[in-house]
Steps between C-alpha positions, in 0.01 A plus 500: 500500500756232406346287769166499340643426186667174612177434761285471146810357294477206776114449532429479135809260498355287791107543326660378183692201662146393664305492172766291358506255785118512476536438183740181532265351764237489206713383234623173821166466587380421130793305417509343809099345447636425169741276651281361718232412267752345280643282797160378561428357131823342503429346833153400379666350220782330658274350720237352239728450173837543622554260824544111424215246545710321801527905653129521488387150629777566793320819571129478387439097473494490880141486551189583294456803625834677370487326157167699514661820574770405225234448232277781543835749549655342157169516336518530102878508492465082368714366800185492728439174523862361561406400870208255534247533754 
């Protein structure tokens, strides 16, 4: 009898630990795409308001075709135009 007792003592302990590490995945995984998203607009920022104009001639002014890519990515933040065609 006492082994029952301590076979369902432990499996509603081990059930109970699994919800609760189900339940932290969710909570990771939320704040975890909330991190992400967040690291994106600040990249999308640094790269069209944050980086200097000599940073994005060295890395877009190269050729016509990446000052393209730079103005249509930075569209409406104002710093689209910084690299001329």
């Amino acid at each position: 009898m006492r082994m029952i007792k301590c076979l369902v003592l432990f499996s509603t302990l081990l059930l109970i630990g699994c919800a609760q590490v189900d339940a932290g995945k969710k909570v990771l995984a939320q704040k975890g795409a909330t991190l992400s998203d967040s690291a994106l607009v600040d990249a999308v920022w640094w790269t069209c308001q944050g980086s200097s104009v000599g940073a994005v001639k060295r890395m877009y002014g190269a050729s016509a075709e990446r000052a393209d890519l730079y103005r249509e990515f930075c569209q409406g933040s104002g710093t689209a135009n910084v690299v001329a065609p």
